[in-house]
C-alpha positions in Angstrom: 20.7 -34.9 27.7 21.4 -38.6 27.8 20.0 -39.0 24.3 21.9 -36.8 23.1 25.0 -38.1 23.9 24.0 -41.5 22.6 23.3 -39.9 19.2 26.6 -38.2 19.5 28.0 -42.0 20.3 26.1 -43.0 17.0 27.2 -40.6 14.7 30.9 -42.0 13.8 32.1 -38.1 12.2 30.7 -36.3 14.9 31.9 -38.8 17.5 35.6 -38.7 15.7 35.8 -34.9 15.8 34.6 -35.1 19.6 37.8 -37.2 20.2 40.1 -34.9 17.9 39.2 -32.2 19.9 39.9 -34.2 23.2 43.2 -35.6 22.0 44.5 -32.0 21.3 43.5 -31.2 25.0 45.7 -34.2 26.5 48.6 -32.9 24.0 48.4 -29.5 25.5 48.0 -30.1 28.8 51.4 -32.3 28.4 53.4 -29.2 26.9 52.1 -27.3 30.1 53.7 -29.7 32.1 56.9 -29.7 30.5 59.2 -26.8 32.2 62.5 -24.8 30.9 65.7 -25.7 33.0 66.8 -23.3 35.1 63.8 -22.6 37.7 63.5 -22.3 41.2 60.5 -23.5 42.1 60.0 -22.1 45.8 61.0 -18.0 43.8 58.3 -19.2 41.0 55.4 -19.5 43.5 56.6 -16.7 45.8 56.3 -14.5 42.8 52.8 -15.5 41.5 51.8 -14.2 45.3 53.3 -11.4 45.4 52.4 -10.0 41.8 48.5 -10.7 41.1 48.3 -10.1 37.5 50.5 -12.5 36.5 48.4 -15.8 38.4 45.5 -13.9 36.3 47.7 -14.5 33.1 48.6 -18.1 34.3 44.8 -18.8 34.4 44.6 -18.7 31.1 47.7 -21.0 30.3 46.6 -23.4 32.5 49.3 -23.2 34.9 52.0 -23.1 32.2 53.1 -19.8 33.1 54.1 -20.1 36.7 55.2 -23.9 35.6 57.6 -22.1 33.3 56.5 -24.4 30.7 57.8 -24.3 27.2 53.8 -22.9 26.4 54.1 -20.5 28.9 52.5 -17.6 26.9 49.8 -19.6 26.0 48.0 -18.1 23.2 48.3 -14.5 24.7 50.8 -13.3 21.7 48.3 -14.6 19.1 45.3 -12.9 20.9 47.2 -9.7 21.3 47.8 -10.0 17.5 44.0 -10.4 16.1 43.1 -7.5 18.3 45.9 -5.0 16.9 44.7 -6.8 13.5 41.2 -5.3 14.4 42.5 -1.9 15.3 44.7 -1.3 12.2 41.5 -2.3 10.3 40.0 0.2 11.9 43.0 2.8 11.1 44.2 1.7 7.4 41.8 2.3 4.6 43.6 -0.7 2.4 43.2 -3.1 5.2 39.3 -2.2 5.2 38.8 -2.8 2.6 40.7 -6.3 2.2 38.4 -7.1 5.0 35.4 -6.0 3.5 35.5 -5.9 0.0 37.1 -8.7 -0.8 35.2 -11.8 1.0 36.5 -14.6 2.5 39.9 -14.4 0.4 40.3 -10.9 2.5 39.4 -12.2 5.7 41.9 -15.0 5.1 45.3 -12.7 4.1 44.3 -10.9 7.5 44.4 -14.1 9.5 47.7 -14.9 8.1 48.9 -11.0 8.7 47.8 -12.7 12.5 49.2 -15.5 12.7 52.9 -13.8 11.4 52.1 -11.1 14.0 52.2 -13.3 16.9 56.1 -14.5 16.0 57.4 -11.1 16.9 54.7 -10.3 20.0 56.3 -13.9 21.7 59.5 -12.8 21.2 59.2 -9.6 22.6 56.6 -10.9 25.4 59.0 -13.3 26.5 61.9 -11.5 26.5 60.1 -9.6 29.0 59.3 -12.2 31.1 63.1 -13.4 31.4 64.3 -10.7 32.3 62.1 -10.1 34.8 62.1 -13.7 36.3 66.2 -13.2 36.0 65.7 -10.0 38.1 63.5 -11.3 40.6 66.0 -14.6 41.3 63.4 -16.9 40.0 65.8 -18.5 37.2 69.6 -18.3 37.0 71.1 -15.5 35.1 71.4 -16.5 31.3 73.9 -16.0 28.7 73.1 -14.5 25.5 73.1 -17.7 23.9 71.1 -19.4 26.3 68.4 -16.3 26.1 68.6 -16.9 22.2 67.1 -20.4 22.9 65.0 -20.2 25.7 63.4 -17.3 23.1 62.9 -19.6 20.1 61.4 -22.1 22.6 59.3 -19.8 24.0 58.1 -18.4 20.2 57.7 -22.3 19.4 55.5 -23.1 22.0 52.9 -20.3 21.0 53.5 -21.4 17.7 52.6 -25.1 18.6 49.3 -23.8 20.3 48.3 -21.8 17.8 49.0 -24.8 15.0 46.6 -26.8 17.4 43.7 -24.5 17.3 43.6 -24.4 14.0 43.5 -27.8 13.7 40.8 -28.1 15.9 38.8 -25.3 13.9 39.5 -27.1 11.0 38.7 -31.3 11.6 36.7 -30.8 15.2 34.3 -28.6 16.2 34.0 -24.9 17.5 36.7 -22.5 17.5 40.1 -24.0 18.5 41.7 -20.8 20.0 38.8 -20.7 22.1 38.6 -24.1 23.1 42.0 -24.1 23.8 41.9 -20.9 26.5 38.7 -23.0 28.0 41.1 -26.1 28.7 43.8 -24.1 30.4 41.0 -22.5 32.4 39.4 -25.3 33.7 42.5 -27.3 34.2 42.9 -26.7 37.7 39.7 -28.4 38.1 40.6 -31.3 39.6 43.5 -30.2 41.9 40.9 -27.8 43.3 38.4 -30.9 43.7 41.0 -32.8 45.6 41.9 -29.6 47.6 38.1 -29.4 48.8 38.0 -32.8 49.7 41.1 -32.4 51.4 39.8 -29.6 53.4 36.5 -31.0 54.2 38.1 -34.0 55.8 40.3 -32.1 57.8 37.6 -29.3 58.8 34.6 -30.4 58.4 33.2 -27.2 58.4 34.4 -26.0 55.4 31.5 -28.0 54.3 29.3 -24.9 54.4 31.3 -22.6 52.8 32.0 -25.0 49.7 27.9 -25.2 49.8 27.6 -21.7 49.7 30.0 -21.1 47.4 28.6 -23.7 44.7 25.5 -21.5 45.5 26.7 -18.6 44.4 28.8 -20.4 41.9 25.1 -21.9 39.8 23.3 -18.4 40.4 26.6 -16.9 38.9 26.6 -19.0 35.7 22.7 -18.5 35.1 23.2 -14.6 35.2 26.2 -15.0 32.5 24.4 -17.1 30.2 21.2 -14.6 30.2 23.5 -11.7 29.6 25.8 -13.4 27.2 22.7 -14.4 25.2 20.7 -11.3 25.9 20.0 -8.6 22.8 18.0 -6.1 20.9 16.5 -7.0 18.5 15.8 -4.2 16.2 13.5 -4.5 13.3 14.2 -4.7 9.6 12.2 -4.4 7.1 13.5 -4.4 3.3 11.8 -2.4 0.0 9.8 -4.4 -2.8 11.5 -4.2 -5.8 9.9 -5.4 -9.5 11.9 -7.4 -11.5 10.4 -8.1 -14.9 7.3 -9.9 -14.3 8.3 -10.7 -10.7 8.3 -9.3 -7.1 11.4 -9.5 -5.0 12.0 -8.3 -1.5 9.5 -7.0 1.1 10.5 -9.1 4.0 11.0 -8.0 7.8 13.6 -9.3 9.8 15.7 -8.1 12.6 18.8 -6.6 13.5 20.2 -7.8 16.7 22.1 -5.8 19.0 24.3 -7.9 21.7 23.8 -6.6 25.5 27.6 -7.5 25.3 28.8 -6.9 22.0 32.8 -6.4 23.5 33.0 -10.1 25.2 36.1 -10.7 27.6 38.3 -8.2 25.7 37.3 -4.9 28.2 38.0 -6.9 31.2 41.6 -8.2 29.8 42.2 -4.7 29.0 41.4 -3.8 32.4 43.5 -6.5 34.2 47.0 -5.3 32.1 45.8 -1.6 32.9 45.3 -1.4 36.7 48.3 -3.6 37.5 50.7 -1.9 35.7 51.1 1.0 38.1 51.3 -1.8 41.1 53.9 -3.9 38.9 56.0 -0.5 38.5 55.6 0.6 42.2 57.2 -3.0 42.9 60.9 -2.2 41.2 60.7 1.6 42.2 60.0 0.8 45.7 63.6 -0.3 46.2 65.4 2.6 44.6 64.8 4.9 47.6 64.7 8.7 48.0 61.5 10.4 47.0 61.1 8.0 44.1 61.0 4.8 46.7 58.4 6.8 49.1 56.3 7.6 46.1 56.3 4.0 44.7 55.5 2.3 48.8 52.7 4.8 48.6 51.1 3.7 45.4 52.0 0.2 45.9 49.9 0.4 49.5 47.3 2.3 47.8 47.0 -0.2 45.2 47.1 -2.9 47.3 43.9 -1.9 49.1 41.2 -4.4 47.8 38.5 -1.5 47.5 40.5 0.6 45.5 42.0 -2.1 43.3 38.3 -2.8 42.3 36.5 0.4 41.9 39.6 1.2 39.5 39.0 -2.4 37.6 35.2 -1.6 37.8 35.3 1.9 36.3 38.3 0.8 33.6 36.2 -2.4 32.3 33.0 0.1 31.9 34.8 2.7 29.8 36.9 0.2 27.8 33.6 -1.4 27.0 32.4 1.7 25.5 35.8 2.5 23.5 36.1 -1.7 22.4 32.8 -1.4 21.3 33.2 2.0 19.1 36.2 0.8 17.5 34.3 -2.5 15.8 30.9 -1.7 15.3 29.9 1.1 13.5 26.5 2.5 13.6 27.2 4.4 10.2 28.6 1.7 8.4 25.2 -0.6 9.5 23.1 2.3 8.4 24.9 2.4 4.7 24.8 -1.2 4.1 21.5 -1.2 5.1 20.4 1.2 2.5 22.3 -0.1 -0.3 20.7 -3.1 0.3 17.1 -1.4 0.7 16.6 -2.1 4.1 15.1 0.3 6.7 14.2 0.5 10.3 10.1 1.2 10.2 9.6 4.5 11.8 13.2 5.7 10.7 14.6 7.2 7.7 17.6 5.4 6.1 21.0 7.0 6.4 22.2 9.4 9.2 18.6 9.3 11.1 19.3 5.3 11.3 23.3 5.5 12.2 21.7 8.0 14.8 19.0 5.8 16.2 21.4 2.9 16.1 23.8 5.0 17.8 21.3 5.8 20.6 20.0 2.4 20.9 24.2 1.1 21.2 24.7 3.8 24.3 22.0 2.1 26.2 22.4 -0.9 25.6 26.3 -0.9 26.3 25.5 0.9 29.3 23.7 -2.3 31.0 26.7 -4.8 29.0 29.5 -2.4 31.3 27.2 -3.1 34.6 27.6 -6.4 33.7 30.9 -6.5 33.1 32.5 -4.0 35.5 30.5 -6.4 38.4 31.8 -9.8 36.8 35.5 -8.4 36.9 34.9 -7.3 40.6 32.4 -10.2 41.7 35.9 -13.1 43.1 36.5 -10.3 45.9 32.9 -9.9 46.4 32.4 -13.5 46.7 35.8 -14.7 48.8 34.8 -11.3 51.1 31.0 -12.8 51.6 32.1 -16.6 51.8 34.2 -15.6 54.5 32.7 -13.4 56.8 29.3 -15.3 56.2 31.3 -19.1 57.2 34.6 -17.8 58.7 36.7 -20.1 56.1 38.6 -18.2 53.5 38.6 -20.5 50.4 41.0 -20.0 47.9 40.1 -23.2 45.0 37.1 -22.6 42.5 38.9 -18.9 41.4 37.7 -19.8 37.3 33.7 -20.2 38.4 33.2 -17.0 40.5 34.1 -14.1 38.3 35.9 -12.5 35.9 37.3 -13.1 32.2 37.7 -16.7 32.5 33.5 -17.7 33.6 32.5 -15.5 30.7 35.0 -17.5 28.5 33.7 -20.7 30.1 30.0 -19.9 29.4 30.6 -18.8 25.8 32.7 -21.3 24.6 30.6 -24.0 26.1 27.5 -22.4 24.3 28.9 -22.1 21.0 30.2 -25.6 21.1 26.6 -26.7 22.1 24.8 -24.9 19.7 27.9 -26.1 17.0 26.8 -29.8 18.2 23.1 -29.5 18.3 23.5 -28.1 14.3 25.6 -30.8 13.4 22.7 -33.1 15.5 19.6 -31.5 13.4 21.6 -31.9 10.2 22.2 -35.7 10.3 18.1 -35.8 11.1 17.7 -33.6 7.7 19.7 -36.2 6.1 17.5 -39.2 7.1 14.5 -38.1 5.5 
């Protein structure tokens, strides 16, 4: 490990880009940091208790959300806009086949399509979130000027983020969107260190359930990085084909088929989901009447930590089954695989392949939703062990024990690895 940080040290472009990428970091954890006028502080963090989903969304600002930051949508509007990107790809033949057809030129006009997307989803997001920090007393009521501005601020900020990204994907290293998401996760990081040691000195029994909890915390991890790398490999083998005087093709190779082909998205899906229905039961359940008991009872029912997560748990499986169907499909593999003369050995090429692939998808997809319907569930799991096991309820640590944001952690910090260790093996190439 340490060798390879000094041959990072040694390597003056690699080191450079290492330093890009943590300069961007400092920048956007200063635009966190810098609120909107107009808040109440004490209504801000009364609110982020009371309504769940949105300290889940402020996890992946990095606190700029319940900051009320000028970045407080983070890079949400631009995420939200690649995945309806993806679907209308899906749904519009002409968009198809500017993905497909026409290369990297394609893939770049859809990117753009993206990035103009995501002007109109922050507007529109926060909009929203105005007017429902207005009507829960957490910032003064404002005019329609004022709302004009705190909108193009708002739009700005994702702007900004998403201008950093891709200067990170374009002069560092890894994906900057992605990188990005990881730094807002992990910001908390520190405050939580200091909370532990803070807590430790006061009760020095919490020592055992910060032990535990790093326990579970490592064994965690490990299981997230075998299924994030796990897959099938399915073999390929491709037709000899004469040429002239010469022989081409007749290789084997292998297709490989991700135990978790949908990443994060299923459990994101699943978050906005489930706590709608609470969210709504909140505003109805001061109207009164029939309407008012209705909305107490679903808001009770919701509240209920079992139910809460056997609803997340059986959402993130079946969204992992429909994310999955919408961008891979087994017919299209088959069809490129038989223009191109490959086959699977044993299998015929065309609709017996997109059938065996299809076969070979369902069970496979059915261990990746396991895994991720029990990652979305497993901070409950854990706070509910930690404390019955020690007696000490521990709050810091949230991004490590579950969820989207460890599978975001993991990933990213593999691909940047693996994006490092390239760049490494590349500069040995060269000395030769």
């Amino acid at each position: 490990m340490f060798s390879k940080i000094a041959q990072i040290y040694k390597i003056k472009e690699l080191r450079n880009k290492i330093l890009f990428v943590l300069g961007i970091f400092v920048v956007f954890r200063l635009a966190a940091n810098i609120p909107m006028p107009g808040i109440d502080p004490e209504g801000m963090r009364a609110f982020f208790e009371d309504f769940g989903v949105f300290r889940f969304a402020s996890a992946f600002t990095g606190g700029a959300l319940d900051r009320f930051s000028i970045v407080m949508l983070g890079l949400g509007p631009y995420i939200t806009a690649v995945i309806v990107m993806q679907l209308l790809t899906m749904v519009f033949p002409q968009l198809e086949r500017l993905q497909k057809e026409e290369g990297e030129a394609g893939r770049q006009k859809i990117n753009q399509y993206g990035r103009l997307l995501t002007i109109p989803f922050a507007l529109v997001q926060g909009y929203g979130m105005l007017a429902l920090f207005q009507n829960q007393g957490v910032i003064e009521s404002l005019g329609p000027m004022a709302t004009v501005n705190a909108l193009i601020t708002i739009a700005a900020g994702t702007v900004f983020l998403m201008w950093l990204g891709e200067l990170i994907t374009e002069k560092g290293i890894g994906n900057g969107v992605s990188l990005l998401i990881f730094a807002g996760i992990i910001a908390d990081f520190p405050i939580n260190t200091f909370n532990m040691i803070a807590e430790i000195r006061d009760h020095p029994g919490a020592i055992q359930a910060y032990i535990l909890l790093f326990l579970m915390v490592f064994s965690i991890i490990f299981g997230v990085i075998l299924f994030t790398e796990a897959r099938r490999n399915i073999p390929v083998s491709y037709a000899k084909k004469v040429r002239g005087t010469k022989l081409y093709g007749g290789s084997s190779t292998y297709l490989p088929l991700n135990l978790n082909p949908a990443g994060v998205i299923p459990i994101i899906f699943a978050f906005s989901l489930v706590s709608l229905p609470s969210i709504a039961a909140q505003f109805l359940s001061r109207i009164g009447g029939i309407i008012g008991r209705i909305a107490n009872f679903m808001a009770g029912t919701l509240d209920n930590l079992w139910v809460f997560g056997l609803l997340t748990f059986i959402l993130v499986f079946a969204f992992t089954y429909f994310y999955t169907a919408i961008t891979f499909d087994p017919k299209n593999v088959a069809d490129n695989l038989k223009k191109m003369g490959g086959f699977i050995p044993g299998i015929r090429p065309g609709e017996p392949t997109s059938k065996f692939l299809a076969h070979i998808l369902n069970r496979t997809l059915f261990l990746g939703g396991l895994f991720l319907g029990t990652v979305a569930v497993l901070p409950w799991i854990i706070r509910g062990l930690i404390q019955v096991l020690t007696q000490t309820a521990i709050q810091d640590f949230q991004f490590l024990i579950g969820g989207a944001s460890v599978l975001i952690i993991v990933s990213v910090v593999l691909e940047t690895v693996k994006q490092i260790n390239s760049q490494l093996q590349m500069r040995e190439y060269e000395t030769f």
